[in-house]
C-alpha positions in Angstrom: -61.2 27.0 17.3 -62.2 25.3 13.9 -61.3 21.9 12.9 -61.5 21.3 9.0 -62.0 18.1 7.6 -61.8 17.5 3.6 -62.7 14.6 1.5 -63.5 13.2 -1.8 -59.7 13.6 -3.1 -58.5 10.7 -5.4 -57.6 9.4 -8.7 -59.0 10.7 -12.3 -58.4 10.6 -16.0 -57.7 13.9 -17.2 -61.1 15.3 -18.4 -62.5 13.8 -15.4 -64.5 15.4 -12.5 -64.2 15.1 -8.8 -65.6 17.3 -5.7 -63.9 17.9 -2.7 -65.9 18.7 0.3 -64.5 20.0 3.8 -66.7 20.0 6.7 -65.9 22.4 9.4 -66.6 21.8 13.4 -68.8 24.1 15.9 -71.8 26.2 15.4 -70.4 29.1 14.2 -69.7 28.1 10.3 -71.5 30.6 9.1 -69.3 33.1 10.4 -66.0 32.3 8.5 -64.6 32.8 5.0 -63.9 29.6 3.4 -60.7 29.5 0.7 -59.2 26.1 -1.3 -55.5 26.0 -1.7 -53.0 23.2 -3.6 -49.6 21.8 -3.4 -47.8 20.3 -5.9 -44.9 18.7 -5.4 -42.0 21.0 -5.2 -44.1 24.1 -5.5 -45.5 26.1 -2.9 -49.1 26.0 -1.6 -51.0 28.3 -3.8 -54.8 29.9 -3.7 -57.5 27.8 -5.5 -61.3 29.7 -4.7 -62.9 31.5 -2.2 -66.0 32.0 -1.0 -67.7 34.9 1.3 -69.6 34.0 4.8 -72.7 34.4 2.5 -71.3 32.2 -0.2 -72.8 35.1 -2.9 -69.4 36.1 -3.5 -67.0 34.0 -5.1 -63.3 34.3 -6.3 -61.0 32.2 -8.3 -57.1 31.7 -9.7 -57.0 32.4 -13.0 -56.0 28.8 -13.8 -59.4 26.8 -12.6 -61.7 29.9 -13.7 -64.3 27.8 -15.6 -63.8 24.7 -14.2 -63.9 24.8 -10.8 -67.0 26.1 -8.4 -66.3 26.7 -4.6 -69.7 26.6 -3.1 -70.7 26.4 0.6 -73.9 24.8 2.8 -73.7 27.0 6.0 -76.5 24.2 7.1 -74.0 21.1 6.7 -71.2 23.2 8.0 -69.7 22.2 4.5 -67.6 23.8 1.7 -67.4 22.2 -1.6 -64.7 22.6 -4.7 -66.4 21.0 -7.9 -63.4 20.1 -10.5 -64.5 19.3 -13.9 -62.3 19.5 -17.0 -59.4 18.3 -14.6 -55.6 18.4 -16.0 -52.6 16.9 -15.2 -51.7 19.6 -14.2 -53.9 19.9 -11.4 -52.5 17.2 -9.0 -52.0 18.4 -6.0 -53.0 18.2 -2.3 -56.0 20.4 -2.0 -56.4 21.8 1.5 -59.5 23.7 2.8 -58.6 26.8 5.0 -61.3 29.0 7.1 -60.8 32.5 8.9 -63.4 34.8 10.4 -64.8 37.2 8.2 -65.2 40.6 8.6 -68.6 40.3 7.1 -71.0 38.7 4.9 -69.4 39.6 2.4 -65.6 39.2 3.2 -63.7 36.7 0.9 -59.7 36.3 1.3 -57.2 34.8 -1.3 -53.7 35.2 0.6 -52.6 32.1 2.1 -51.6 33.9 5.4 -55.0 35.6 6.0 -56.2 32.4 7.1 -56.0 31.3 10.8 -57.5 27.3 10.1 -56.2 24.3 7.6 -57.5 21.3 7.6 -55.3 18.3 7.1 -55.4 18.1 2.9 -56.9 15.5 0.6 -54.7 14.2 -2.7 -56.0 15.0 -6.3 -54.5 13.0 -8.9 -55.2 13.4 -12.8 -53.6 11.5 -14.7 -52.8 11.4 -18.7 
C-alpha cells in the first residue's frame, strides 16, 4: 500500500512558475512508476508526465512538452512537476499517481495502469 501526498498547488499569473511535489509513504519508493495527471472542470482527468523507477526515462503530453519537468528523488521518497510558462489553460487539479513497475525502466501514461492517487493539489493561472 502507497499513500501519496502532493503539495505546492496554488495561484499564478500566467507566465508564472510553480512546482508540485508528491511524497509517497514506505520504503519501497524506488520501486514504483510515478505519473502526474489534471482535471479541469468538466473534463476528464487526463495524463500530464511520467517518469520511470529510475527517473532516466521521462514522458510527457504533448501540451506541457517544454514546460513542464517530472523529476523524482527516490532518497525523499518525492516526485516533482516543475511548471514554467504556465497558461490559463492549465488550471486544474493536478494529482500524482504511483504503480509498481515492471522495471527500471517501466514508465505508464494510461490513467488506469495506475493502482495509487493521492488526494490532488489545485493549480490556478490566471490572465
Amino acid at each position: 500500500q502507497v499513500q501519496l501526498v502532493e503539495s505546492g498547488g496554488g495561484l499564478v499569473e500566467a507566465g508564472g512558475s510553480l512546482r508540485l511535489s508528491c511524497t509517497a509513504s514506505g520504503r519501497t519508493f524506488s520501486m514504483y512508476a510515478m505519473g502526474w495527471f489534471r482535471q479541469a472542470p468538466g473534463k476528464e482527468r487526463e495524463f500530464v508526465a511520467a517518469i520511470s523507477l529510475s527517473g532516466i526515462i521521462t514522458d510527457y503530453t504533448a501540451s506541457v512538452k517544454g514546460r513542464f519537468t517530472i523529476s523524482r528523488d527516490n532518497a525523499k521518497n518525492t516526485v516533482y512537476l516543475q511548471m514554467n510558462s504556465l497558461k490559463v489553460e492549465d488550471t486544474a487539479v493536478y494529482y500524482c499517481a504511483a504503480r509498481l513497475g515492471a522495471s527500471s525502466s517501466s514508465y505508464y501514461v494510461k490513467l488506469e495502469s495506475y493502482a495509487y492517487w493521492g488526494q490532488g493539489t489545485q493549480v490556478t493561472v490566471s490572465s
